[in-house]
PAGUVO-956936 format. One record per residue (C-alpha): x, y, z; residue in one letter. Coordinates in steps of 0.05 Angstrom, whole numbers, padded with zeros to 5 digits, always signed. Last residue first. Example, Ala and Ser with C-alpha at 12.3 -4.5 7.8 and 13.67 -1.06 7.14 Angstrom:
% PAGUVO-956936
+00273-00021+00143S/+00246-00090+00156A/
//
This chain:
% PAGUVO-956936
-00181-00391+01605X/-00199-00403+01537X/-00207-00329+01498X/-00138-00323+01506X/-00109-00248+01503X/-00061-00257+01449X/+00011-00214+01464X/+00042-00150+01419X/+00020-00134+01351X/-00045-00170+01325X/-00049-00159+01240X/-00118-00153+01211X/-00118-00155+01136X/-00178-00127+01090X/-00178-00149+01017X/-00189-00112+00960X/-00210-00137+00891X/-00189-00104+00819X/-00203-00095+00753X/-00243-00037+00768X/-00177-00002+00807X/-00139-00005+00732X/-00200+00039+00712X/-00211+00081+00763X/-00134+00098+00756X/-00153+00123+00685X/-00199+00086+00643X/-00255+00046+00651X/-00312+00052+00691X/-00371+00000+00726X/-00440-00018+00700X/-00472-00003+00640X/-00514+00047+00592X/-00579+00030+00626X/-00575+00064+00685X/-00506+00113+00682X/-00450+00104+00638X/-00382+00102+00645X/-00310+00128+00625X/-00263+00151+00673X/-00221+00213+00654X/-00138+00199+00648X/-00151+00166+00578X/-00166+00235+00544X/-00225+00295+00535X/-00267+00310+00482X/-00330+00275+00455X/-00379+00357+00452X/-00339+00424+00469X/-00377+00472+00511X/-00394+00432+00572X/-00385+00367+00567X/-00409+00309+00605X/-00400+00237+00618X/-00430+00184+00662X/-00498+00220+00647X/-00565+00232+00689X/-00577+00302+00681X/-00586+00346+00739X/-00515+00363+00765X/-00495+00383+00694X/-00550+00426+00683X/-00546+00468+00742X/-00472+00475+00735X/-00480+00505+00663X/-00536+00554+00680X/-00498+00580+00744X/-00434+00590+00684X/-00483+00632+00636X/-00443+00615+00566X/-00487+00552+00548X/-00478+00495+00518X/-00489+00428+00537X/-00469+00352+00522X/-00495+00288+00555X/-00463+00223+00559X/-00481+00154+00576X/-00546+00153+00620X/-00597+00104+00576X/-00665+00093+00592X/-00688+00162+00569X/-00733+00224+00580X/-00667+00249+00622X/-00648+00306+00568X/-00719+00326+00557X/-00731+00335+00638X/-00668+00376+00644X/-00694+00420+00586X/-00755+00437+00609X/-00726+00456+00677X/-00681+00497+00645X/-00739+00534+00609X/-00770+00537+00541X/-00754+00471+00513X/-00748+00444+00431X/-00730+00379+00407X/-00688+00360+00347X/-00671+00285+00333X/-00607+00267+00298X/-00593+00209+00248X/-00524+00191+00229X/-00528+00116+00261X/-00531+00075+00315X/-00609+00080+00320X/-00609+00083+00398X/-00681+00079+00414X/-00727+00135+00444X/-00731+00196+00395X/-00719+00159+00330X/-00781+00114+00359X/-00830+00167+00371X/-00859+00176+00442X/-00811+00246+00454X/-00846+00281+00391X/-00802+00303+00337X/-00805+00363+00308X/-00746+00365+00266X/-00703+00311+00235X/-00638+00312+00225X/-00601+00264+00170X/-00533+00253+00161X/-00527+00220+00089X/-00521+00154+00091X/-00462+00114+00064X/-00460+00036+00046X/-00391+00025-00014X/-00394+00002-00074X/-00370+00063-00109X/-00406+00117-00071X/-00482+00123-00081X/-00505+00158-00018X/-00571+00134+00011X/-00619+00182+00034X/-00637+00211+00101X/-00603+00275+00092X/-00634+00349+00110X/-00691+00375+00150X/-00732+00310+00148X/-00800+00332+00192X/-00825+00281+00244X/-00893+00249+00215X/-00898+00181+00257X/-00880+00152+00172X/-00820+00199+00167X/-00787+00180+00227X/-00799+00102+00218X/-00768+00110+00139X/-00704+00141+00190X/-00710+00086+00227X/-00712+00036+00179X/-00652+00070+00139X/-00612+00062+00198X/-00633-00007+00222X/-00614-00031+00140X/-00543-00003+00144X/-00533-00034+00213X/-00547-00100+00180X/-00506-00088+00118X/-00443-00073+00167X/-00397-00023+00175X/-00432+00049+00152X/-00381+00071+00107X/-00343+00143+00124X/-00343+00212+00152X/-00299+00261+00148X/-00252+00246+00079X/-00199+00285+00053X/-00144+00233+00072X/-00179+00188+00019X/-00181+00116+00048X/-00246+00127+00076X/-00273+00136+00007X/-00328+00193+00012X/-00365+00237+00056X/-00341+00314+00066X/-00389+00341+00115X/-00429+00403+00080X/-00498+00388+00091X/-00489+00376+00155X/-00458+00457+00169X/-00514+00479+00126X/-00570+00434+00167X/-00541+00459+00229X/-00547+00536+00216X/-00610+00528+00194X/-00631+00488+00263X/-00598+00534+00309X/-00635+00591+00260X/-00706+00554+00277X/-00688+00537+00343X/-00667+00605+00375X/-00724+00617+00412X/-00741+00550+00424X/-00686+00529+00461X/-00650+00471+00438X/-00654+00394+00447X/-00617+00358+00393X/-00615+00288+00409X/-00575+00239+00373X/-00504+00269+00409X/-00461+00202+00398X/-00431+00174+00458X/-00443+00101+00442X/-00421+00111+00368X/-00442+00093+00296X/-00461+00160+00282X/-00418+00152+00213X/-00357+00151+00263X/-00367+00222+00285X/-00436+00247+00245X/-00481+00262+00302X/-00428+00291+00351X/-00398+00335+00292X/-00463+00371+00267X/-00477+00376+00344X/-00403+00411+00352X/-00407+00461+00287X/-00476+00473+00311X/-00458+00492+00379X/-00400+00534+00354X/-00447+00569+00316X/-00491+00574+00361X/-00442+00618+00411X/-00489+00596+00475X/-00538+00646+00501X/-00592+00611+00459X/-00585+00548+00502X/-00568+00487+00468X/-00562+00411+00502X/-00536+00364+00458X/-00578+00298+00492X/-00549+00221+00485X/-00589+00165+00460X/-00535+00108+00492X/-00524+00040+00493X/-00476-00006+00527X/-00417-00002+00575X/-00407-00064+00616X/-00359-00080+00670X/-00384-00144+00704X/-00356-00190+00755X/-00366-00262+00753X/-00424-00298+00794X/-00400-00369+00777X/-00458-00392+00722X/-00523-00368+00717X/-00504-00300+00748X/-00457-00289+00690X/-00493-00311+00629X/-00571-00264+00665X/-00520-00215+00669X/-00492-00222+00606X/-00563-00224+00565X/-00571-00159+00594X/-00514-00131+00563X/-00531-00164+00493X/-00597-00122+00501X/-00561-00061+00522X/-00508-00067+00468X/-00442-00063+00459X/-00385-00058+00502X/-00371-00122+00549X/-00316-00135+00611X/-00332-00205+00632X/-00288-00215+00706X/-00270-00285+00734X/-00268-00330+00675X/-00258-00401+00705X/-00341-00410+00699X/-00349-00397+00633X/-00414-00364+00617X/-00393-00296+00585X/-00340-00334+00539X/-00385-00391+00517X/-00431-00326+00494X/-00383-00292+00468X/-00353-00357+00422X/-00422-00383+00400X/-00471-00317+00393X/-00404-00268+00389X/-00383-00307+00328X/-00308-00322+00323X/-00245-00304+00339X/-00201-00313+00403X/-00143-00270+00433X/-00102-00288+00487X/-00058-00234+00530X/-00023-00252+00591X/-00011-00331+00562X/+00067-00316+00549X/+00094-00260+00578X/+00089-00184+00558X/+00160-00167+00531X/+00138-00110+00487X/+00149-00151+00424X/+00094-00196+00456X/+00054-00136+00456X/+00065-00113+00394X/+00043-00181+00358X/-00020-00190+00409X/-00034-00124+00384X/-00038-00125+00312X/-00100-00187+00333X/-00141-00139+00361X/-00120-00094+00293X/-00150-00156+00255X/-00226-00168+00285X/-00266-00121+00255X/-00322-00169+00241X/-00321-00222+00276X/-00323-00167+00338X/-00258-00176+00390X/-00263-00237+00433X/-00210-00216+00483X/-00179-00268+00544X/-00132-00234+00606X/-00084-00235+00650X/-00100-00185+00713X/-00040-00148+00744X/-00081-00085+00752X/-00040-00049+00696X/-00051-00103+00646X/-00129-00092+00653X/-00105-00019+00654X/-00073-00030+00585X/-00127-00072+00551X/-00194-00037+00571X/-00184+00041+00532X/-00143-00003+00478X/-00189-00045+00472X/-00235+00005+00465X/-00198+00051+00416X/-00173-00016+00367X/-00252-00037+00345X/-00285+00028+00356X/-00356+00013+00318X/-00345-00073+00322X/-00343-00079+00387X/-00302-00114+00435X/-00309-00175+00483X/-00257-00178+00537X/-00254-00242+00589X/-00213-00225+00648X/-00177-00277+00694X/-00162-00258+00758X/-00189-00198+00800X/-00121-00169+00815X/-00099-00154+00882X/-00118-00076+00924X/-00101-00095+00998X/-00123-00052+01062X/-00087-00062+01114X/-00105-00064+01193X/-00055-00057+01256X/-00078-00089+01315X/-00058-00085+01394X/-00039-00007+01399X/-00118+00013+01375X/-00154+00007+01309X/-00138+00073+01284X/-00066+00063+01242X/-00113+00032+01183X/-00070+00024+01124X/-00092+00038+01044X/-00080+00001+00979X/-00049+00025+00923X/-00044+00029+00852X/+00014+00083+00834X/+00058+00047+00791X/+00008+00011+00746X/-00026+00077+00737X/+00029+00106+00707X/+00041+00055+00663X/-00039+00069+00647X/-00032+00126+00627X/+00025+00108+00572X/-00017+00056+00545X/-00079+00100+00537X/-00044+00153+00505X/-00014+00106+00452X/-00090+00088+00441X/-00102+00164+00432X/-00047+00167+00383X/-00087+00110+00353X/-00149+00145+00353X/-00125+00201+00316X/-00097+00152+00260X/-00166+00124+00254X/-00196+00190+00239X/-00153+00205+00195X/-00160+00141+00156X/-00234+00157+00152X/-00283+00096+00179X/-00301+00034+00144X/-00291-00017+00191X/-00250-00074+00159X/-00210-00024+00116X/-00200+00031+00162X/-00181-00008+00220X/-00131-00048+00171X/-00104+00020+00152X/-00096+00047+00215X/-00062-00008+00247X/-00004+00001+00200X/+00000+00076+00206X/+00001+00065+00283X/+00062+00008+00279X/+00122+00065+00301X/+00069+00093+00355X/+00043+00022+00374X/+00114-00001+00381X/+00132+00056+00428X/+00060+00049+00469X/+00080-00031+00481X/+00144-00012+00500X/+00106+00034+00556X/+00064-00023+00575X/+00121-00073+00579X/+00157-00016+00630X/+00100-00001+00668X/+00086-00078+00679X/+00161-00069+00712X/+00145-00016+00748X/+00082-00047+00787X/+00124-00100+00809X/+00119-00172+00785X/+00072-00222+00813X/+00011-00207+00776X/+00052-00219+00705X/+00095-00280+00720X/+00043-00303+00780X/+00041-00370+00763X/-00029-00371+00778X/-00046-00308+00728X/-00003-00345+00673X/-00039-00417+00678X/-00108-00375+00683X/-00093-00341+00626X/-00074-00410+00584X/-00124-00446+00606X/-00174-00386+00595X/-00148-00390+00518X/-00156-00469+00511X/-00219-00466+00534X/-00233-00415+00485X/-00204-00459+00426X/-00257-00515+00450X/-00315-00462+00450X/-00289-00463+00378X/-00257-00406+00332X/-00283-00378+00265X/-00206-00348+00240X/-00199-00293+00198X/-00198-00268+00123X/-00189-00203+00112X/-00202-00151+00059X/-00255-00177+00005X/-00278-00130-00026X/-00342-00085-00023X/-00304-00020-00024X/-00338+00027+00031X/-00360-00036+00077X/-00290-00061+00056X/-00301-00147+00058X/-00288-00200+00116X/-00275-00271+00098X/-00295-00322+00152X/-00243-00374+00155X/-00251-00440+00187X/-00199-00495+00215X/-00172-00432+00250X/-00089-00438+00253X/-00058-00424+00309X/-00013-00369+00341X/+00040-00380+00397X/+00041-00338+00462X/-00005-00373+00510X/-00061-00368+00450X/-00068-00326+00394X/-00113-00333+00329X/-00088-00336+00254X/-00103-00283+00213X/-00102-00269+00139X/-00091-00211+00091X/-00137-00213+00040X/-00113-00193-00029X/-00082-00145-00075X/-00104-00092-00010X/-00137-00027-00025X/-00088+00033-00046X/-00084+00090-00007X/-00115+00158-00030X/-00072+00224-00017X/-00012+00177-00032X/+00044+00179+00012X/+00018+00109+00053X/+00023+00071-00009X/+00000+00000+00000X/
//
C-alpha cells in the first residue's frame, strides 16, 4: 500500500489471521472472509474459533495469572512492557490504521487520531500501574494494625465492538494489564484484525506468554461460551443493552463473575440561545456524524431552546450538509461507510420510521451512491415528539432528533426522558446555567462547551442502562481489581480459653 498517496491503495488480497493463544498463534480450521463496507472487497480473512479454542485461551490465562509471571511482578516493571508496548504502537500506528479503516469503514484520519489516543492510553496506564495502592488503618488501637489490599481480580474475558474496534481495547487492555490481571479478548467477527496487531506488539513489548489471548469467532457461540465460563473471573462487554442484559442473566447463571459493561446510549446536545450557536452547531453537526453516528456517545438528540431553534436548526443543516463523505481511504474524507449491511438496514428503517410518525426530514436521510460502498447521508429531523421511535431507541447511526424547551427545567426533563445515561453535552455561556445542568442530568459523561473530548486519564461510564462500572484512568486499573482487609495483632493474644 502507499501510505504517501492522498488515497491508499486497497489490499491485492486478504490478509489473513491466525488466532493467539499462551504466546503461539494457530491456525482456525474455518475462515470467515471479511469485505470493505466502503469497497465491497474482500479484505481479511480470519479465523471462526471453537468453544474448544476458548478453553484453551482461559487455560492458558489462568496458567499465567497462577504462576504469578505478570501479577507477581512490580508495578514498574508492567510499566515498562506497557510503555514498549506504546513505542511499538506509535512506530506500527499507520499500519493499524489502515486495517481499522478497511475492515470498519471509517476515515483514515480518523483512525490515526485514535491510535495516538491508544498510545495515550498505554502510557496512562504505566502510570497507573505504579501508583495502585491500597490503604492502612493506624486507628484500630496499639494491639492491631489493619491493611487494606488492592490484588487483581483474575482472569478477564474482553469482548469488543465492532464501531471502535482498536480505541476500546485499547481504553480496557492496558489498565487490565496495569491491575495485574491476564486476560482473554473476543474482538467483533467483524473487525477483528488490529485486536490481533496487538498480540504481535505486545509480545514484542515483553508481555509473557498466556497474559494476553485472543479468540475469533461469532459473538452468539464464542461470546456467549465466553460470558458463561465459569474459570473466567471478570466479563468486561461494550455493545449493546440487550446483549448486556443477556450477560448478566450468562454471569449469574454460572460463577457470579464481575461485570464492566458499557452499552447504549441516546445522548442529549443541550443548546441554550446564550451559547455561541455556531459553535454549537459546528459541535452537534460533529457529535451526530463522528464515526458515521455509529457511536455510544453520539449526540442523537438535539434539544435547543425554542427561541433560537429555527436559526440553530439552519445553521445545522448547512454545516451537515457540507461534511465531506467519501472513500475512507482518501485523507480528505470526514465521515465514512456504515460497517455492516445490517446496521445499514436499522438506519434506513429508522429514519423510513421518522417519516411515517410524521417528524419533519430537514436534510439527509438518503442513501449515498459511492462506489460500492454503504453511506447515509446525516439526517436531522425536526419536530419530533418524545414517544417516537428515532426519539427513544439508539439507531446507531447519522440520524439526529431535534427537540425544543422553554426553560431549564424543560430542558433537564428532555435530556433524562431516556433509559440510557451515557453522555450528555451542553452549551451555554451563563456558568450557574451550566452547573445546574450538569448536576441534573443523568450522564457518566459530560461536556460543557466542546462535545466527545477529553483523554484516557477521565473515567468512562454510563449511568442506568448504559452499564455498570468505569474504565480508564486509575478508576480503571482499580475496576479490575478486589481488595482485601488484613488484621495484624501486635504484641501478646489475650486467650479467649481460660
Amino acid at each position: 500500500m502507499d501510505q504517501t498517496a492522498r488515497t491508499l491503495s486497497l489490499p491485492e488480497k486478504p490478509r489473513e489471521f491466525g488466532f493467539f493463544i499462551d504466546g503461539e498463534w494457530r491456525q482456525g480450521r474455518e475462515l470467515a472472509e471479511q469485505r470493505s463496507p466502503a469497497h465491497g472487497v474482500p479484505v481479511t480473512r480470519v479465523a471462526r474459533c471453537t468453544t474448544g479454542d476458548l478453553d484453551d485461551a482461559v487455560a492458558a490465562a489462568r496458567r499465567a495469572f497462577e504462576d504469578r509471571s505478570w501479577a507477581g511482578i512490580s508495578g514498574g516493571e508492567r510499566a515498562g512492557v506497557l510503555l514498549r508496548a506504546a513505542e511499538i504502537l506509535r512506530r506500527r500506528r499507520d499500519e493499524v490504521a489502515y486495517w481499522e479503516v478497511l475492515e470498519n469503514g471509517k476515515p483514515i484520519a480518523q483512525a490515526r487520531a485514535e491510535i495516538e489516543g491508544c498510545i495515550a492510553c498505554f502510557e496512562t496506564a504505566a502510570g497507573a500501574a505504579r501508583l495502585l495502592h491500597g490503604d492502612s488503618f493506624n486507628s484500630l488501637g496499639d494491639g492491631l494494625f489493619g491493611m487494606v489490599l488492592r490484588e487483581p481480580i483474575g482472569v478477564v474475558g474482553l469482548i469488543t465492538p465492532w464501531n471502535f474496534p482498536f480505541l476500546i481495547l485499547c481504553e480496557r487492555v492496558p489498565f487490565i494489564l496495569a491491575s495485574g490481571c491476564t486476560m482473554v479478548v473476543k474482538p467483533s467477527e467483524v473487525t477483528s484484525a488490529t485486536t490481533l496487531i496487538l498480540a504481535e506488539i505486545l509480545a514484542e513489548a515483553g508481555l509473557p506468554k498466556g497474559v494476553y489471548n485472543v479468540v475469533t469467532g461469532p459473538g452468539g457461540t464464542v461470546g456467549q461460551a465466553m460470558a458463561e465460563h465459569p474459570d473466567i473471573d471478570m466479563l468486561s462487554f461494550t455493545g449493546s443493552t440487550g446483549v448486556g442484559r443477556s450477560c448478566v442473566h450468562a454471569a449469574a447463571d454460572s460463577n457470579f463473575k464481575k461485570l464492566g459493561l458499557e452499552l447504549g446510549g441516546k445522548n442529549p446536545i443541550i443548546v441554550f440561545a446564550d451559547s455561541d450557536l455556531e459553535d454549537a452547531a459546528d459541535a452537534a453537526a460533529f457529535g451526530i456524524s463522528f464515526n458515521t453516528g455509529q457511536c455510544c456517545v453520539s449526540s442523537s438528540r438535539l434539544v435547543v431552546e425554542a427561541s433560537v431553534a429555527d436559526e440553530f436548526e439552519r445553521l445545522l443543516v448547512e454545516k451537515m450538509r457540507r461534511i465531506r463523505i467519501g472513500d475512507p481511504l482518501d485523507e480528505a474524507t470526514q465521515v465514512g461507510a456504515i460497517t455492516t449491511e445490517a446496521q445499514n438496514r436499522t438506519i434506513l428503517g429508522y429514519i423510513d420510521k421518522g417519516r411515517q410518525e410524521g417528524a419533519r426530514l430537514l436534510t439527509g436521510g438518503e442513501v449515498l451512491e459511492i462506489g460500492a460502498g454503504r453511506f447515509i447521508a446525516p439526517t436531522l429531523f425536526s419536530g419530533v415528539r418524545r414517544d417516537m421511535a428515532i426519539a427513544r431507541d439508539e439507531i446507531f447511526g447519522p440520524v439526529l432528533s431535534s427537540f425544543r424547551f422553554e426553560t431549564v427545567a424543560e430542558a433537564i426533563a428532555i435530556a433524562n426522558d431516556t433509559v440510557y445515561g451515557l453522555a450528555a453535552s451542553l452549551w451555554t455561556k451563563d456558568l450557574d446555567k451550566a452547573l445546574t445542568v450538569t448536576r441534573r442530568v443523568r450522564a457518566g459523561r459530560f461536556w460543557v462547551n466542546t462535545i466527545m473530548a477529553g483523554g484516557p486519564e477521565m473515567p468512562l461510564g454510563g449511568f442506568r442502562q448504559s452499564g455498570w462500572g468505569r474504565e480508564a484512568g486509575i478508576y480503571g486499573v482499580e475496576e479490575y481489581t478486589q481488595i482485601k482487609s488484613v488484621h495484624v495483632e501486635i504484641g501478646e493474644r489475650t486467650h479467649w480459653i481460660g
